[in-house]
N, C-alpha and C positions, 0 to 999 in steps of 0.2 A: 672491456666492452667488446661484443660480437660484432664489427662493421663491413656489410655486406660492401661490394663494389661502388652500389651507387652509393651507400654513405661515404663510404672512402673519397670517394672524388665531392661531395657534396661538404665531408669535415676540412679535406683542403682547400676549398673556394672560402672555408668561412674563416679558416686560420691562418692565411697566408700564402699557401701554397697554388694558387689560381694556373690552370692548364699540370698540375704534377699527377694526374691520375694516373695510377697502376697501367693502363692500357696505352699511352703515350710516351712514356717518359721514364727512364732508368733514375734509378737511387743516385743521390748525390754525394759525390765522396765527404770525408769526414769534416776537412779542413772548410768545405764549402759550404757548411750548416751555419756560418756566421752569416747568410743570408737569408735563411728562413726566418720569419715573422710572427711568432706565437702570438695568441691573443694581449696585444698590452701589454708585450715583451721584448726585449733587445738580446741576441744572441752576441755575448760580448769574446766568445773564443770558442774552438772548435779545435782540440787537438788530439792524436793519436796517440795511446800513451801503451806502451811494449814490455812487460818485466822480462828484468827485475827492475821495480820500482817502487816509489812512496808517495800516496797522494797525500799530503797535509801528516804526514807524520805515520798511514795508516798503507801496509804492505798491501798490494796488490798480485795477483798471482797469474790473468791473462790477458792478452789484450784488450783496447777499449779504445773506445772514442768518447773523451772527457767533454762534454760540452757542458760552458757555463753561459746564465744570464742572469738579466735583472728583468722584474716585473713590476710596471709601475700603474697599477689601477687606479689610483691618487696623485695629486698635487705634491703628497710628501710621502710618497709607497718609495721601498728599495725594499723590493724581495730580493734575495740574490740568492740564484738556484743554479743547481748543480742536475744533471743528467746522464749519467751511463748507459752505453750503449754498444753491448760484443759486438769485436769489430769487425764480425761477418755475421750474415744473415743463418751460416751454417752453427752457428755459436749459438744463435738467439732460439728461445724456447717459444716465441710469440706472445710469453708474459712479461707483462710489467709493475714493477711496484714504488711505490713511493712510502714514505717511512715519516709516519709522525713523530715527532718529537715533545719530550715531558719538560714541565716546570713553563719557563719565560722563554727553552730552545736558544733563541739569539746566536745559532752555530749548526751547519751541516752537519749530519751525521753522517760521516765518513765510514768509520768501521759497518754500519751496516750495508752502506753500498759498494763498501769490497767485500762485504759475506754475496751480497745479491750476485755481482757481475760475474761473480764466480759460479755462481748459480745458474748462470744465465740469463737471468733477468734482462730488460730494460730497467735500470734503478734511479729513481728522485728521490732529493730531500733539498731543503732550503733551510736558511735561518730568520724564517718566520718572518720576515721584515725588518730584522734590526738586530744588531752585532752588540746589545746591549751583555747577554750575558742573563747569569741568574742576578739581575739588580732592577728594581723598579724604575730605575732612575731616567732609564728612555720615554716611559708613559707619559711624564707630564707636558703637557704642552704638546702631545703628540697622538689626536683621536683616532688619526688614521693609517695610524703604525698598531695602534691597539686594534683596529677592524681587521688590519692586516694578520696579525698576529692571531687574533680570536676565530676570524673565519675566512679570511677570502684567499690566505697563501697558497694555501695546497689546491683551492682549484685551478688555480695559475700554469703551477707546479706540472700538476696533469695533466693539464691542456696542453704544455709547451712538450712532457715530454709525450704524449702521442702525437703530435704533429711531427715531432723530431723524428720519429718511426718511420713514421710516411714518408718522409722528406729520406731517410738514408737507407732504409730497404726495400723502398715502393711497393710497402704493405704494411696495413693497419695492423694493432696492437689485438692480437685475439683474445685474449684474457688481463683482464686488468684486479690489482691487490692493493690495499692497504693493510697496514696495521702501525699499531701504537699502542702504547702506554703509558696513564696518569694523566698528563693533558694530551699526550697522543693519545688513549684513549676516547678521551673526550672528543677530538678531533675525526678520530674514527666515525663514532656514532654520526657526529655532522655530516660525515659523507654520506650516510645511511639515508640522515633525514634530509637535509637540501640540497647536495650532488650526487643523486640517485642513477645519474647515466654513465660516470665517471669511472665507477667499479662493481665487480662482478662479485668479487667477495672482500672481505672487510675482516680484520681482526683488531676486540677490542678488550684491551688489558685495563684493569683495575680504573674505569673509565669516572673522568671528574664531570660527567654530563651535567650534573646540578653545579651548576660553574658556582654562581652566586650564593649558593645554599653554603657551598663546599668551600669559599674563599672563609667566611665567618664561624664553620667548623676549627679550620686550621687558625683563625687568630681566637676562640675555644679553648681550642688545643694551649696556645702559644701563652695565656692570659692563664689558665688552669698551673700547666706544668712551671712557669717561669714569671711567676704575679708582677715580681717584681720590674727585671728589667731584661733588655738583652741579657744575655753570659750572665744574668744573676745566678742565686742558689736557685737550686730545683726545689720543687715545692716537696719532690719526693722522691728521695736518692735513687740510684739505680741499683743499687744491690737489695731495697724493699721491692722495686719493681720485678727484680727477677724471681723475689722469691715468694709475691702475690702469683707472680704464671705456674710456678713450683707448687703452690695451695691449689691454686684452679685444674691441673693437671692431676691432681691427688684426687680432685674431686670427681673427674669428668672425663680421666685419658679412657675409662674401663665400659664408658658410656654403649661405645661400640662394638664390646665385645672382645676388645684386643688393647693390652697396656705396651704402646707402643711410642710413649712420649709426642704423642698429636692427639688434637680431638677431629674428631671428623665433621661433627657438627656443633659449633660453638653456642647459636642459640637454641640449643640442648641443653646446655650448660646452666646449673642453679647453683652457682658456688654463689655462698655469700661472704660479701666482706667483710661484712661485720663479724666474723668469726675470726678475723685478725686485728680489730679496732680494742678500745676500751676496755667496751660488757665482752668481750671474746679473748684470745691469749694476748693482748699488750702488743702485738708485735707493730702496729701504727697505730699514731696519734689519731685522736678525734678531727683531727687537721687535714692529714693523710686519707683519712677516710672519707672523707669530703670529697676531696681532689680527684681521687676515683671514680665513687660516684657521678661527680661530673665528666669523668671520660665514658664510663659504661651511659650516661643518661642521655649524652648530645646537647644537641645546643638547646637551649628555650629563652623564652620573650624575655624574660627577667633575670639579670646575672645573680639574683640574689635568691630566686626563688627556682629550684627546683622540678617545684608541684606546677608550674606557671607551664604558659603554652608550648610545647615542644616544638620546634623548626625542624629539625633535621636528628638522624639518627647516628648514634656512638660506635666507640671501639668495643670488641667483644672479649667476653672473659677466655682468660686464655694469650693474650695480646698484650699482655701489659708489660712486656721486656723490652718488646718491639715500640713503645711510644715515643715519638719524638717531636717535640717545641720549635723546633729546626725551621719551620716554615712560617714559621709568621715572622718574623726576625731573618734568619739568614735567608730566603725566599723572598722578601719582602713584599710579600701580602696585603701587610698592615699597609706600609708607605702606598703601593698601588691602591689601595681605596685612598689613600690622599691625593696623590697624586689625579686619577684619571676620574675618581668621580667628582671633589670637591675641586680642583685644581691647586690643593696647597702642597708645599714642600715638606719633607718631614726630616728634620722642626722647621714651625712649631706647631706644624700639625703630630699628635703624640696618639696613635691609635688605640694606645693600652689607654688613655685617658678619654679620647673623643669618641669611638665606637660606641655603640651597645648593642642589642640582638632586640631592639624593639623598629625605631622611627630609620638609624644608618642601617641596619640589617635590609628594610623597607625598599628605604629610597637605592640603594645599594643593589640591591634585587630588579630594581625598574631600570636601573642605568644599565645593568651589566647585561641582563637576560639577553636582548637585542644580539648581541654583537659575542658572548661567550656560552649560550648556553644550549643544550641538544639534549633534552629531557624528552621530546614528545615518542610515544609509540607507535604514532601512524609513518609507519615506513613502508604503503603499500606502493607509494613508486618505486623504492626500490626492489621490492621482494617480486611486484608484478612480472619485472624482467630475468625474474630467476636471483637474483642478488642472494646473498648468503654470509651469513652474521655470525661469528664466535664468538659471545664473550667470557672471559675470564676474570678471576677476582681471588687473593689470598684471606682468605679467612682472619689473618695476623693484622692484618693491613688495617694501621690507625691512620694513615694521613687523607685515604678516600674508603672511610668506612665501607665496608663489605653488602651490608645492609643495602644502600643503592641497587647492586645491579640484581639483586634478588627481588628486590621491589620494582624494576622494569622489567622485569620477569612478568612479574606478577599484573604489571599494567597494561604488557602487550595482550597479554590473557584477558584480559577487562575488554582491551580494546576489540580483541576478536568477535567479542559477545556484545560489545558497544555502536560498535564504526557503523550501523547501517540504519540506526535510531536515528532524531531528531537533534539538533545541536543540545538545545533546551533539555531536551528530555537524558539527553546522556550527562548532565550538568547536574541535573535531578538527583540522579540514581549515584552518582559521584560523590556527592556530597551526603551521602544515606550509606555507604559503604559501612560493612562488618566485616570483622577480620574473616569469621565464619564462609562468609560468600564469598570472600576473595578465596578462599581456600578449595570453595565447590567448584568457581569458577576455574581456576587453575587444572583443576583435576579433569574438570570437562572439557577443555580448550589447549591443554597443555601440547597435547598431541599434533594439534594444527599449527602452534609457535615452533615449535618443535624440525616441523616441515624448513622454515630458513632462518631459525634463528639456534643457536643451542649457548648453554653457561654451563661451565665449567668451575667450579669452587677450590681451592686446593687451600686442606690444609697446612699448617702450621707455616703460613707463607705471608710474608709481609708485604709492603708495597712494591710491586713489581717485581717481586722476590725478596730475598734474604727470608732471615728465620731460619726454621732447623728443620722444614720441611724437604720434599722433592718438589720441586717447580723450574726444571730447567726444562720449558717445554715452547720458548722462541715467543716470535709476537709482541718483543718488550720486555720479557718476562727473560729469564737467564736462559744464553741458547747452548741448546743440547751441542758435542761435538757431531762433527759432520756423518758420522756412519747413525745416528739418532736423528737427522732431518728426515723424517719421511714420515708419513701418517699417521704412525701410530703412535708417535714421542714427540710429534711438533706441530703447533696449531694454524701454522703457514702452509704448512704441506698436508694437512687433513683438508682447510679452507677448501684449496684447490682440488684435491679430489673430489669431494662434494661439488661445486663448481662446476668441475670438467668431466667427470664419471655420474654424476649425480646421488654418491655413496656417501651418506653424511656416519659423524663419526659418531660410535657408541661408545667409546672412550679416548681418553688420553693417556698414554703413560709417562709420569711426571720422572724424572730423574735428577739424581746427584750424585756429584762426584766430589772428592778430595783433591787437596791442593797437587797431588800429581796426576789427576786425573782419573783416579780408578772409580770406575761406579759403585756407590755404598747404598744406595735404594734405587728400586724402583714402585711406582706407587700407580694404580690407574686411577682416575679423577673421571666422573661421570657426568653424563648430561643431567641437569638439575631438574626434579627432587629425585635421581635414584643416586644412590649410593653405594662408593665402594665396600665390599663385606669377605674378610679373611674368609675362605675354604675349610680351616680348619684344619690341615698341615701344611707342612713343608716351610721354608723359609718366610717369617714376615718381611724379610727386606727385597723380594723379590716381587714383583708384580704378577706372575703369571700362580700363584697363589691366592689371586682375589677375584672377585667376581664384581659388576655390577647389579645392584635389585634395585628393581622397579620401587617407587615407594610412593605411596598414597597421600596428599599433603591431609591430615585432620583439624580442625578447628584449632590447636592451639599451635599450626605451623607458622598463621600470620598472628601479627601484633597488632597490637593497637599504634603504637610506632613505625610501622610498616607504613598502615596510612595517611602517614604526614606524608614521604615519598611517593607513596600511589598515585595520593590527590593531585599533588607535588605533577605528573608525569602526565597524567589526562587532563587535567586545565590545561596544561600546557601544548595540548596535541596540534595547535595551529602555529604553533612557533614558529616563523619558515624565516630563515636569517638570509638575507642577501647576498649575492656574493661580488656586489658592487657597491 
């Protein structure tokens, strides 16, 4: 955030800091920040920390000023937040960032705020409100550790550490960052939609924005791959799963132009599976082929019926090595709908038994949307003040379907053509939607989204990474080593330049290395719909061999599944979540 003088002195009267204006009064040393007063916060230590040393286990490499506290916006809030600060004003680059965290969080991340300090940064993170861990088992009996957790941590977070700024260099924060991914992800996009003053630019990885959609995917997932129990059998070994991606790569890697063990566009992809079932060479049961099905189909109203209404959109061919059960069970998904929506313990609450995708999908949607979800595309408060949006997404990626951020693509697109209509009338036209028009619409508005927002797709990349892709491109996502942080290979340091140059990026270049480090690809990943396209010589594992083109989205780029999500994103454009 840009804060001019008077705001400076106007953000310290409202957070604590009354008479510390720039023009009166020097920066307060480090050890005496246990007296500044964030919003609804306690400064509980303030120490100078000098390498060689280790905070929580995680090397540090320059000095710093460790400041911790707690934030308590509730009767029963314990944020406990963490704030780095170079411990000179000649150290500090005037940005700052805070760091979402994936899954339940329940723990600072540490390793990324010694990558930041080292960076320069001002660096945050918190453990969301509670030291539970990846276990459901805090939620129950606990609503406002769940608000905390869902949406109100990180503006805490933020608020305390730009007041922390003010308070130790007697100057405001000129540039402020997020980024995250999976539920930082999602956390990101919150920033976008209801703390639009908070941050300048935003990076959001494989983003769980459809909170509610996306909890009943993953117990989907959890009920499809493992019917039976926890740690039961898998409905479908993983040497058939590897060697269904093995079928769909035969069918679809040449899609592009180039057999280079990736597809570049998955729903490109017409591999059918039925050519591995029964009527096709034997190689999975009629059982098997099922199971699938239900991973490529997503969720729908009836676990029995297929053909029956679709909720939410699936994993993509091409992904099927990469699927994992992991989340509804080890994540515990399932027990958190017992837990925070119904109030029961599990057991004998048994979510493989009690759930379904009709009436608990419903009521489960009304409980959770409040308090977990950032689906809407109206982000013009953030974007009015220049704000600036990346998101990214692995193609491979079955635990937050890929489908999502392509479909908020496609909604911001709607909205651009929508926002100035009637509520009614936008309601109208929403619910009349064709894949067709969403596709005209994109083509004709893409170019204005485009202005502050951009996506990024990378193939053969899973949740936040993994797979057999390049996707070491930061933001959540696996980070490049340090001589690859810069623009062109990392989407934290592209953000900023856009940001602060006003140069948004026309690509990324994704990278991988081996276990000792050497780079084995490089790959460029383009703003969505143009696409990376081989040259036509020289090395494919090199990026400076590809190009990106432009490409025209045509009537069969959107689905009819698309607009479950679409619809899914414009109802929802008044969503404005609290952060009290």
């Amino acid at each position: 955030m840009q804060v001019t003088r008077r705001g400076s002195i106007g953000l310290a009267l409202a957070l604590g800091l009354a008479g510390a204006s720039g023009a009166s009064q020097a920066g307060l040393s480090c050890a005496s920040l246990t007296s500044v007063t964030p919003e609804a916060s306690t400064i509980t230590a303030a120490t100078l920390v000098t390498p060689p040393a280790t905070i929580n286990n995680v090397a540090v490499t320059v000095p710093l000023c460790r400041v911790q506290g707690v934030a308590r916006p509730s009767f029963d809030s314990e944020i406990k937040f963490e704030v780095w600060l170079p411990a000179t004003a000649a150290a500090w680059t005037g940005r700052m960032k805070v760091n979402g965290t994936g899954g339940y969080a329940g723990a600072t991340p540490y390793g990324r705020l010694a990558q930041d300090i080292g960076d320069g940064f001002i660096t945050a993170g918190s453990n969301m409100g509670h030291d539970g861990g990846e276990s459901a088992s805090w939620t129950l009996g606990h609503p406002e550790k769940v608000k905390d957790w869902g949406l109100r941590a990180h503006y805490y977070v933020a608020t305390a550490a730009k007041t922390l700024s003010l308070a130790f260099y007697n100057q405001p924060v000129a540039h402020s960052y997020f980024e995250g991914c999976s539920n930082g992800g999602r956390q990101a996009m919150m920033m976008a939609q209801n703390y639009p003053e908070l941050f300048d630019g935003i990076v959001s990885g494989a983003p769980s924005m459809f909170y509610p959609d996306l909890l009943m995917w993953l117990l989907w997932t959890g009920k499809t791959l493992t019917p039976s129990a926890p740690f039961g059998p898998p409905s479908i070994p993983d040497a058939k799963r590897a060697a269904i991606t093995q079928r769909a790569l035969q069918a679809c890697d040449a899609n592009d132009g180039l057999v280079d063990g990736q597809v570049t566009n998955p729903r490109a992809c017409h591999f059918d599976i039925d050519t591995m079932g029964p009527s096709g060479d034997g190689t999975l049961t009629a059982d098997e082929v099922t199971v699938v099905k239900r991973m490529y189909g997503g969720t729908h109203r009836n676990w029995d019926d297929l053909e029956s209404e679709q909720r939410y959109t699936g994993a993509k061919r091409g992904s099927e090595a990469d699927w994992s059960p992991l989340f509804a069970d080890n994540g515990g998904y399932g027990p958190f709908i017992g837990h925070y929506v119904y109030s029961l313990l599990t057991p004998p609450y048994d979510w493989r038994r009690d759930i379904n995708w009709d009436d608990v999908y419903d009521h489960a949607k009304a409980v959770l949307s409040p308090i977990t979800a950032a689906p809407s595309p109206d982000i013009r408060r953030f974007t009015s003040r220049g704000g600036k949006l990346i998101q990214m997404h692995g193609w491979n990626d079955s635990v937050v379907p890929p489908d999502g951020s392509l479909d908020y693509f496609f909604a911001l697109t709607q909205w651009e053509k929508l926002q100035k209509l009637p509520s009614r009338e936008v309601d109208r036209r929403v619910a009349k939607l064709k894949p067709e028009a969403v596709a005209e619409t994109a083509n004709e508005f893409g170019r204005k989204v485009r202005q502050y927002h951009r996506l990024f797709m990378l193939p053969a990349t899973g949740h936040c990474g993994g797979s057999t892709g390049p996707n070491s491109v930061g933001g959540g996502m696996p980070e490049p080593p340090k001589a690859y942080r810069d623009a062109e290979h990392h989407v934290v340091s592209a953000v900023i330049k856009w940001v602060e140059q006003g140069i948004a990026p026309e690509k990324i270049v994704a990278t991988k290395f081996d276990a000792a480090g050497n780079l084995t690809r490089s790959r460029p990943v383009c703003p969505y719909p143009a696409e990376a396209v081989y040259d036509g010589a020289g090395d494919i594992n090199d990026a400076v061999n590809f190009s990106c083109h432009a490409k025209k989205l045509n009537e069969h780029a959107v689905t009819r599944s698309d607009l479950v999500n679409i619809r899914n994103s414009l109802t929802q454009r008044d969503l404005m979540l609290p952060n009290r």
